[in-house]
ZAZA-415085 format. One line per field, with one value per residue: residue number from 0; residue in one letter; x, z, y of N, C-alpha, C in turn. Coordinates in steps of 0.2 Angstrom, whole numbers. Layout:
% residues N
i NUM/...
aa a/...
n_east X/...
n_up Z/...
n_north Y/...
ca_east X/...
ca_up Z/...
ca_north Y/...
c_east X/...
c_up Z/...
c_north Y/...
END
This chain:
% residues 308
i 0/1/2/3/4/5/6/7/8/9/10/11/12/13/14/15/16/17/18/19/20/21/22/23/24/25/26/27/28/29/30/31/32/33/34/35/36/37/38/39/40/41/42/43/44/45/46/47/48/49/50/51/52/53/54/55/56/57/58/59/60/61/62/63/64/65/66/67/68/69/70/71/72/73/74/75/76/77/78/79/80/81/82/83/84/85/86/87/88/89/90/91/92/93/94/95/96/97/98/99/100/101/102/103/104/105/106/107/108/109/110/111/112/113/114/115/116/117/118/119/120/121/122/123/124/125/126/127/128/129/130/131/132/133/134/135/136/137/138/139/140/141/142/143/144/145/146/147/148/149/150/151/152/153/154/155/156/157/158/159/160/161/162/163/164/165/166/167/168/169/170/171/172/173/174/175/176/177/178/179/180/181/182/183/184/185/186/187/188/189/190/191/192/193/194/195/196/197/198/199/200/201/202/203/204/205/206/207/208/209/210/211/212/213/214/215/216/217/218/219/220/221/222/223/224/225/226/227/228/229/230/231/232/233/234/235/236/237/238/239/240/241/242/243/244/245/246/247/248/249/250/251/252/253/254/255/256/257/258/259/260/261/262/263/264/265/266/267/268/269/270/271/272/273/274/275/276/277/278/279/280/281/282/283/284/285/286/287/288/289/290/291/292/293/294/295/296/297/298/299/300/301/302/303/304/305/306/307
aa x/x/x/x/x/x/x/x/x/x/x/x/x/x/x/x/x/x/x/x/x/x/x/x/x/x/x/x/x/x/x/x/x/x/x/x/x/x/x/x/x/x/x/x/x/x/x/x/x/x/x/x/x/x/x/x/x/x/x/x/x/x/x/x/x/x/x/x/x/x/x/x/x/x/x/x/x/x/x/x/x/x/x/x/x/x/x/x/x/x/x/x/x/x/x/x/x/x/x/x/x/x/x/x/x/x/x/x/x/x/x/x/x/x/x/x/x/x/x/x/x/x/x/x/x/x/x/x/x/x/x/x/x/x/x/x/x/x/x/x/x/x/x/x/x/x/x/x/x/x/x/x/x/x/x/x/x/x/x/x/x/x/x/x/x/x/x/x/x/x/x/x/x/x/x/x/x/x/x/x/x/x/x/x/x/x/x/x/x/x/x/x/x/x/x/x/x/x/x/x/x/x/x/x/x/x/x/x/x/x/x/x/x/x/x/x/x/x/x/x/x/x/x/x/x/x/x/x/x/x/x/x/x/x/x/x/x/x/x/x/x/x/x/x/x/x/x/x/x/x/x/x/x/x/x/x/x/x/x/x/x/x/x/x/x/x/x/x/x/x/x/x/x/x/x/x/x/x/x/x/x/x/x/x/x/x/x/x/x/x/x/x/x/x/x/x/x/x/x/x/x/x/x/x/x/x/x/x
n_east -90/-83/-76/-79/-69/-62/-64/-49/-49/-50/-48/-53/-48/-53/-43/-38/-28/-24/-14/-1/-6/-19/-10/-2/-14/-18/-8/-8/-23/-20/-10/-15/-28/-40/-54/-55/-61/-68/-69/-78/-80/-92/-92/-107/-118/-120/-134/-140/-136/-143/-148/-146/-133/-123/-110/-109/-123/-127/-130/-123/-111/-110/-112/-99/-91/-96/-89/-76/-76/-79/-66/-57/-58/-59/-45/-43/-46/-36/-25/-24/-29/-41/-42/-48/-63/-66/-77/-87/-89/-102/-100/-110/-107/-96/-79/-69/-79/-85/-77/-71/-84/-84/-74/-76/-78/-70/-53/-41/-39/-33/-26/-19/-7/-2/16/24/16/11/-1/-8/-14/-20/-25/-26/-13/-21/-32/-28/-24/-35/-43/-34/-33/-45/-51/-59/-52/-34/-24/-17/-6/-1/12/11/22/29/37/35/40/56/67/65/63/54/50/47/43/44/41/39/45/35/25/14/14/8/14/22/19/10/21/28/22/18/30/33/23/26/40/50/64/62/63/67/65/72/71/83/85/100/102/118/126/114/116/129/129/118/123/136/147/148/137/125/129/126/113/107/110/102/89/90/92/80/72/77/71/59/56/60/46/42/55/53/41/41/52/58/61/71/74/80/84/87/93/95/103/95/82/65/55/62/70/61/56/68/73/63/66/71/63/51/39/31/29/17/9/-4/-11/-24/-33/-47/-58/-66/-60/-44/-26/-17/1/14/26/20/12/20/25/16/14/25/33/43/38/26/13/9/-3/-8/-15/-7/-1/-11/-15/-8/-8/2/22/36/51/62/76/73/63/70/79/77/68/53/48/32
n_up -130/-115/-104/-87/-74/-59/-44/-31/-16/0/16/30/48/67/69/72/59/46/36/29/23/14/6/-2/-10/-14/-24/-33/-36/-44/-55/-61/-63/-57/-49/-30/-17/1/16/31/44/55/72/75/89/103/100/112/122/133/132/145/147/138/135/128/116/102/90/94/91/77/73/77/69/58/55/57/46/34/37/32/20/15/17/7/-6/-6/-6/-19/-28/-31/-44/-46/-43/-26/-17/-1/10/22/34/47/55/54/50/42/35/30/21/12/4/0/-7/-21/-30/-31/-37/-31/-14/-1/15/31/42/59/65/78/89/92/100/97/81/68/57/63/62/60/54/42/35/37/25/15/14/7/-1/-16/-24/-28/-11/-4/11/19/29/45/45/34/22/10/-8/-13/-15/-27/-32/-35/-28/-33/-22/-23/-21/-28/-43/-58/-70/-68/-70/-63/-50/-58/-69/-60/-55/-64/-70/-59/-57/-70/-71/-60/-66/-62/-57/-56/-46/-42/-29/-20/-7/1/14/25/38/45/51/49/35/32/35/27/16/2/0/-13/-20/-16/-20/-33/-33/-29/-42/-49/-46/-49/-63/-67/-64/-71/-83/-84/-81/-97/-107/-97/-99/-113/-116/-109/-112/-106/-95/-81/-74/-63/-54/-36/-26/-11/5/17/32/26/30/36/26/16/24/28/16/12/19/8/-2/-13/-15/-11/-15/-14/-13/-14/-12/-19/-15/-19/-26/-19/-9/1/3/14/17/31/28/20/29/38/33/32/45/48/39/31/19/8/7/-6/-8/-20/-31/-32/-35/-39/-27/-28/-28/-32/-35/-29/-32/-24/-20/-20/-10/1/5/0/0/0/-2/-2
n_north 51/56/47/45/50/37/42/45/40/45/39/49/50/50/61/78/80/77/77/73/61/69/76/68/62/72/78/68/68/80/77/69/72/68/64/70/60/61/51/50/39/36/27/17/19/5/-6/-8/0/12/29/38/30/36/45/56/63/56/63/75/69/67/78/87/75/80/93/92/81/93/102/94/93/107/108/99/103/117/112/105/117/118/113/100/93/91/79/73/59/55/43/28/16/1/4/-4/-12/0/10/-2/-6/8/7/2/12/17/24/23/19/29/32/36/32/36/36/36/33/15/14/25/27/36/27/11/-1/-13/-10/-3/-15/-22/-16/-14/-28/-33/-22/-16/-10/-3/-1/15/16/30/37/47/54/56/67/70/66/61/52/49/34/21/7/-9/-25/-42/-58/-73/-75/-77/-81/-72/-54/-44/-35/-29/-22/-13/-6/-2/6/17/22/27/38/47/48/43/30/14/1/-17/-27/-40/-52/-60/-74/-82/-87/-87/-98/-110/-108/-111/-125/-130/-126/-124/-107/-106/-111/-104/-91/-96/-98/-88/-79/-87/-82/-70/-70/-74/-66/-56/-62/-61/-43/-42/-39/-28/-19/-17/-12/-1/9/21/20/19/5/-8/-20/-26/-39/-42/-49/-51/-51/-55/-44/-33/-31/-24/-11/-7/-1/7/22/24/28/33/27/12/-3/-17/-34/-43/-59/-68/-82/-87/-83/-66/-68/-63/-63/-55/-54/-60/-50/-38/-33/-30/-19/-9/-6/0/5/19/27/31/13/6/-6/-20/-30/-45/-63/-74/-88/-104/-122/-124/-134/-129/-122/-132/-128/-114/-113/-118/-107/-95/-81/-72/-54/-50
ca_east -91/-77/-78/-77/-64/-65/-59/-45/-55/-45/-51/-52/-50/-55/-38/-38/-21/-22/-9/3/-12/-21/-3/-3/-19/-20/-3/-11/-27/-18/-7/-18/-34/-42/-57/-54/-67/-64/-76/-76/-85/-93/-96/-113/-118/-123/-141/-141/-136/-148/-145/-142/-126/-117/-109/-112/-126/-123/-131/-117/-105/-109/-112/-92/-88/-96/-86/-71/-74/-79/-60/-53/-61/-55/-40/-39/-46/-32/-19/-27/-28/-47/-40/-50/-67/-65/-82/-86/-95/-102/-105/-109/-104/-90/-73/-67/-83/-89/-71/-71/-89/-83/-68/-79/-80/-65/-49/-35/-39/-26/-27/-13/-4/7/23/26/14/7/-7/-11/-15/-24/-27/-22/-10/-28/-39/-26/-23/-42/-45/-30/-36/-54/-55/-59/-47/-25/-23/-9/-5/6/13/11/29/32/38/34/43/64/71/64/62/46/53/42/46/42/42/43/45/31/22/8/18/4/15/30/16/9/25/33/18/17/39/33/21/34/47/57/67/56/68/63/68/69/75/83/88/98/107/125/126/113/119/136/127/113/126/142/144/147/131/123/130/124/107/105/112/97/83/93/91/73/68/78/66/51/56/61/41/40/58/52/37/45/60/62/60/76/74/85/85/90/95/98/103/91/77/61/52/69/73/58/57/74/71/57/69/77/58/45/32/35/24/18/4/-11/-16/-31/-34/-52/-64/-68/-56/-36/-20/-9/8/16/29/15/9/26/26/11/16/34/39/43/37/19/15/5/-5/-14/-17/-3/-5/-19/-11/-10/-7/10/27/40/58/67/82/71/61/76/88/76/61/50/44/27
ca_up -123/-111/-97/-80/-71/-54/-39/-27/-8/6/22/37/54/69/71/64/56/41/30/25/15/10/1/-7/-12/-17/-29/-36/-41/-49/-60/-65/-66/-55/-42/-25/-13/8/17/37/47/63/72/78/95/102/103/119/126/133/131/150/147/133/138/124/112/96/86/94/89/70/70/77/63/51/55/56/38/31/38/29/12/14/18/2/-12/-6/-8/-25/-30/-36/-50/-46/-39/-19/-11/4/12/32/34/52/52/54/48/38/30/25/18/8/1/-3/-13/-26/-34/-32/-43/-27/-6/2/22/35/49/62/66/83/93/92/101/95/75/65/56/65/55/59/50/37/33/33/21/10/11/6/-6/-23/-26/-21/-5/-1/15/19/37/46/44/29/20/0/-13/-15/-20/-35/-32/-34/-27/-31/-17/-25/-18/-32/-51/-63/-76/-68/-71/-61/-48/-60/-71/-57/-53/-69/-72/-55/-61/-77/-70/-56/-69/-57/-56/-55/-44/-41/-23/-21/-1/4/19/25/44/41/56/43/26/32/34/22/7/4/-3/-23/-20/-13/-25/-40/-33/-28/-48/-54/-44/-55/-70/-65/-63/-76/-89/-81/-83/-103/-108/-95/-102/-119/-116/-105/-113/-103/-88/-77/-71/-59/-49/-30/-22/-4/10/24/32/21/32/37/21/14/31/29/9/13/20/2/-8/-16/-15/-10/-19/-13/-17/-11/-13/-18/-15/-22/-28/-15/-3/-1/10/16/20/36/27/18/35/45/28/32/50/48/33/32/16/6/4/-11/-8/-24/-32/-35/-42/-36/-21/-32/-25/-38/-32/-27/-33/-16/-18/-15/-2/7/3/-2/7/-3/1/-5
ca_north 54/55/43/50/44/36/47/45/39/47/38/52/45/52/66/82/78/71/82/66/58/73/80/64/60/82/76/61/70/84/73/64/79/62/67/67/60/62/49/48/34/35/20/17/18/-1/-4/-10/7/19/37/42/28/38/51/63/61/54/69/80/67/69/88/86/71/84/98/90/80/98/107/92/96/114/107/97/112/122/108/103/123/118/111/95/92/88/78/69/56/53/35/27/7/-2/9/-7/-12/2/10/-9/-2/15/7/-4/15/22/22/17/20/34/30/38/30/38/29/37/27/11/13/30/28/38/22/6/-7/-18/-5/-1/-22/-24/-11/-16/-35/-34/-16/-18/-4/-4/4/16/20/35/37/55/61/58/73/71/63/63/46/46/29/16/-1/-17/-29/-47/-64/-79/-73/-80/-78/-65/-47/-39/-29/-27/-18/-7/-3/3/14/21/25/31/43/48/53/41/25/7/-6/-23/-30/-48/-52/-68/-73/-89/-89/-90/-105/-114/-108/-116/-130/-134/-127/-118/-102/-103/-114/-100/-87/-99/-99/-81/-77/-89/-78/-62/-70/-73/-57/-50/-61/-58/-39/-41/-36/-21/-13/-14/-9/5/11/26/21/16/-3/-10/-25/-26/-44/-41/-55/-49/-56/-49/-39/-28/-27/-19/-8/-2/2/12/26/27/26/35/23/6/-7/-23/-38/-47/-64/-71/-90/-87/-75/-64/-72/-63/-62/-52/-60/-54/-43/-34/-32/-27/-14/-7/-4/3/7/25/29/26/7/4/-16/-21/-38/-51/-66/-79/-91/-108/-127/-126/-136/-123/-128/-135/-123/-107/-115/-118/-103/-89/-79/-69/-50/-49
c_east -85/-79/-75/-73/-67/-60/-56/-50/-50/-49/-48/-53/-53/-51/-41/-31/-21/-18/-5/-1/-14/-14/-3/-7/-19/-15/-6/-17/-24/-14/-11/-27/-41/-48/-54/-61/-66/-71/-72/-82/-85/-95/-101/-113/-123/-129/-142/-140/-139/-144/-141/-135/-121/-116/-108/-117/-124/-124/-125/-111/-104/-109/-104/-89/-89/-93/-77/-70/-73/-71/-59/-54/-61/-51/-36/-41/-41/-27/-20/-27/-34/-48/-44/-56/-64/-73/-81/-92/-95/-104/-104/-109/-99/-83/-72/-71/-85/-82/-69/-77/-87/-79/-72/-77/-74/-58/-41/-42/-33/-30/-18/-12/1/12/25/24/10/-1/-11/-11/-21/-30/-24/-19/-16/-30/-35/-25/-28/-44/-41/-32/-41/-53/-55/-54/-39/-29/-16/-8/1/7/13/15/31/30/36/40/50/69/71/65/57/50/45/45/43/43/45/43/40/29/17/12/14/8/19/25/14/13/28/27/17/24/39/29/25/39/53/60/63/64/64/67/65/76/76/87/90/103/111/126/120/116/125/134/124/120/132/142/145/141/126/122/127/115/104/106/107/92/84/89/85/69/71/73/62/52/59/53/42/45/55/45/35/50/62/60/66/73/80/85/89/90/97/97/100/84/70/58/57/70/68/55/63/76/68/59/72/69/53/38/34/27/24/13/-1/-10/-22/-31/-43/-57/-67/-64/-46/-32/-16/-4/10/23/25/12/12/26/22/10/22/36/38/40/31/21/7/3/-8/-11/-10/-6/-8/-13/-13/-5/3/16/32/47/62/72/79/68/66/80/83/69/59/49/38/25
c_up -119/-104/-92/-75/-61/-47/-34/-17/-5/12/28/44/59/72/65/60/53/35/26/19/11/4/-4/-10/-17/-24/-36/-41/-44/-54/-62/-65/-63/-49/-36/-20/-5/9/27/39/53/66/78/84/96/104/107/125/124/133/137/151/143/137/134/118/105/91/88/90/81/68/72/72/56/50/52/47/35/33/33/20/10/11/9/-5/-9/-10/-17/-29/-32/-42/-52/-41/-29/-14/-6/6/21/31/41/49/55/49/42/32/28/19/11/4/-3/-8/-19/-33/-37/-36/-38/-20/-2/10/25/40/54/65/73/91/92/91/98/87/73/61/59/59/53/54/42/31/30/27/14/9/7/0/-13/-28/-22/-16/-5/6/18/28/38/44/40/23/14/-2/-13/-16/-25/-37/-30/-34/-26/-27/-20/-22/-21/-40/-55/-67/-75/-67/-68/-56/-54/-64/-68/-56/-57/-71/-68/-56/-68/-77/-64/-61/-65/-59/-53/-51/-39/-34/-21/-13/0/8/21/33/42/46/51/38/26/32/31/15/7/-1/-10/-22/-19/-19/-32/-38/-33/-35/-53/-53/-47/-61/-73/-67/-69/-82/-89/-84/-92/-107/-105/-98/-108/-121/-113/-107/-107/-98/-87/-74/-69/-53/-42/-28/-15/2/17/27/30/25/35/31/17/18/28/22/11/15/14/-4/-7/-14/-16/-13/-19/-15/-12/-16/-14/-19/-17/-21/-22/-8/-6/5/9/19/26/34/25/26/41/41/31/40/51/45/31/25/14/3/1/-11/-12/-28/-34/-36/-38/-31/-27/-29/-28/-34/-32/-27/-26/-14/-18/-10/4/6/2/2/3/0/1/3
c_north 52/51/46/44/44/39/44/44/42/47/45/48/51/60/68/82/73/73/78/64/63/77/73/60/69/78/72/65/72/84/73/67/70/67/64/67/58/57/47/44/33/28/21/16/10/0/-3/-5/13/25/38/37/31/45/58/59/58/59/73/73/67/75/87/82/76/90/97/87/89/103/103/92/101/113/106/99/114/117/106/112/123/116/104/94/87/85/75/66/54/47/33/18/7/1/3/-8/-7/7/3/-5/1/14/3/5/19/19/16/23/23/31/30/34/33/32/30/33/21/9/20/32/32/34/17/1/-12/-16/-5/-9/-23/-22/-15/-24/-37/-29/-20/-13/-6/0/9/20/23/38/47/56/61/63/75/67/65/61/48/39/26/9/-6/-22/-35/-55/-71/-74/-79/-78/-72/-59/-42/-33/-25/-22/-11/-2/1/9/18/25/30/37/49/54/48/33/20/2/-12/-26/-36/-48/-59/-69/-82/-88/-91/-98/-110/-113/-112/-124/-134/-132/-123/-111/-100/-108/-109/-94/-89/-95/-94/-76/-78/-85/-73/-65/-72/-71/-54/-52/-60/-50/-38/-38/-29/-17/-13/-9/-1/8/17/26/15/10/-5/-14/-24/-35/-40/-49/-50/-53/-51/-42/-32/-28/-21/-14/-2/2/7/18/29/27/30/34/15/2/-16/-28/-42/-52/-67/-78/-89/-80/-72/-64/-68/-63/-60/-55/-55/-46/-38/-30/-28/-19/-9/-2/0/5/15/29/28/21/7/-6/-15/-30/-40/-57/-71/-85/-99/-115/-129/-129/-130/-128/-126/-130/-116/-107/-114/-112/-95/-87/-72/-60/-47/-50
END
């Protein structure tokens, strides 16, 4: 018996623009013959508020959530061509909790941000954080203007190199289904007014050679495992959150990690977090590797800065 696979969530907010997610969510399905499932979430009116205080009833405001979900599930049969069932869910509640909820079933969480204003998201970087923090599913969220796919590149941004290969795997299969180039971007950043002071620079260069040769053994399983997938390492001296910001205009789908310090319990690092706000292209957040008490060799403490 064929096991049925589990569908692509595509949180809707409250705009009717949500074309960036649904094209990349429509994509995703029809690769990968995946359902798609639309769910918008109204939030409840507070107890404590009598009717003649609101200013439109809450029934009118679901018959309007319900019209709206319904254009967007037009929307995303046409982009799909039919080729993949399209349903949908009304939930009222808390936008995060219940988006968290909806992910336990689903395969990943699509959710759109616009880049233009701040304060006018479709999802806010809080919403899109909280979501990405807590689901039981990755997230990926894809900013309004972006256009589709044209790197050909899936960049993992990585922090320390160790034994857990969780993103480097995500990442070469999300490259291997792509058809594209998988590269690994490890950012370190050191003030030249300290760097001249804490070390000089074949000290520097030594160090920044070891964290290469790092990642290139770490990446020894995924290429063989991968032959035909392009692999290729970035080093770059920036500070993280600018680097994987300004990548994001050269990338496919950027790919980044959660922490989990205990079962049920994870965190987002602030560049995860600047990514998620900024980065021009979709940023995939799913599991990296559990937060663990371990000593950290002195010469990346001092010298080097993660981008996860």
């Amino acid at each position: 018996m064929t096991q049925k696979k589990r569908p692509i969530l595509v949180a809707i907010g409250d705009s009717d623009t949500h074309d960036a997610a649904l094209r990349f969510a429509a994509d995703e399905a029809v690769r990968d013959r995946r359902p798609l499932h639309l769910a918008h979430v109204i939030h409840a009116p507070r107890e404590d508020l009598f009717p003649e205080q609101m200013l439109i009833s809450f029934s009118a405001v679901e018959l309007a959530a319900g019209s709206l979900l319904r254009s967007q599930v037009d929307h995303a049969t046409h982009l799909t061509g039919g080729v993949v069932p399209v349903t949908q869910t009304l939930r009222r509640g808390a936008v995060v909790d219940q988006l968290v909820e909806l992910s336990e079933d689903a395969h990943h969480v699509v959710v759109q941000h616009r880049q233009r204003s701040r304060l006018a998201r479709v999802f806010t970087g809080s919403t899109a954080a909280g979501v990405a923090a807590h689901a039981a599913a990755p997230l990926v969220s894809v900013p309004e203007l972006w256009s589709g796919p044209s790197n050909r590149d899936v960049v993992v941004a990585i922090d320390r190199v160790g034994t857990d290969d969780t993103l480097l795997r995500y990442g070469v299969d999300e490259a291997r289904r792509r058809d594209a180039r998988l590269v690994v971007l490890h950012a370190w950043y050191v003030p030249d007014l300290y760097g001249d002071a804490l070390v000089d620079r074949a000290e520097l260069h030594h160090m920044r050679e070891g964290v290469r040769a790092r990642i290139e053994a770490a990446l020894l399983r995924v290429r063989a495992d991968h032959p035909q997938v392009d692999v290729r390492v970035e080093l770059v001296h920036m500070r993280p959150a600018d680097a994987v910001v300004e990548r994001s205009s050269r990338t496919d789908l950027l790919v980044l990690g959660r922490s989990w310090a205990s079962p049920g319990s994870s965190h987002l690092g602030s560049v995860t977090r600047a990514a998620l706000r900024e980065a021009t292209c979709p940023v995939a957040v799913v599991d990296g590797v559990a937060v663990a008490p371990a000593v950290a060799d002195p010469s990346d403490a001092r010298h080097t800065a993660g981008v996860s």
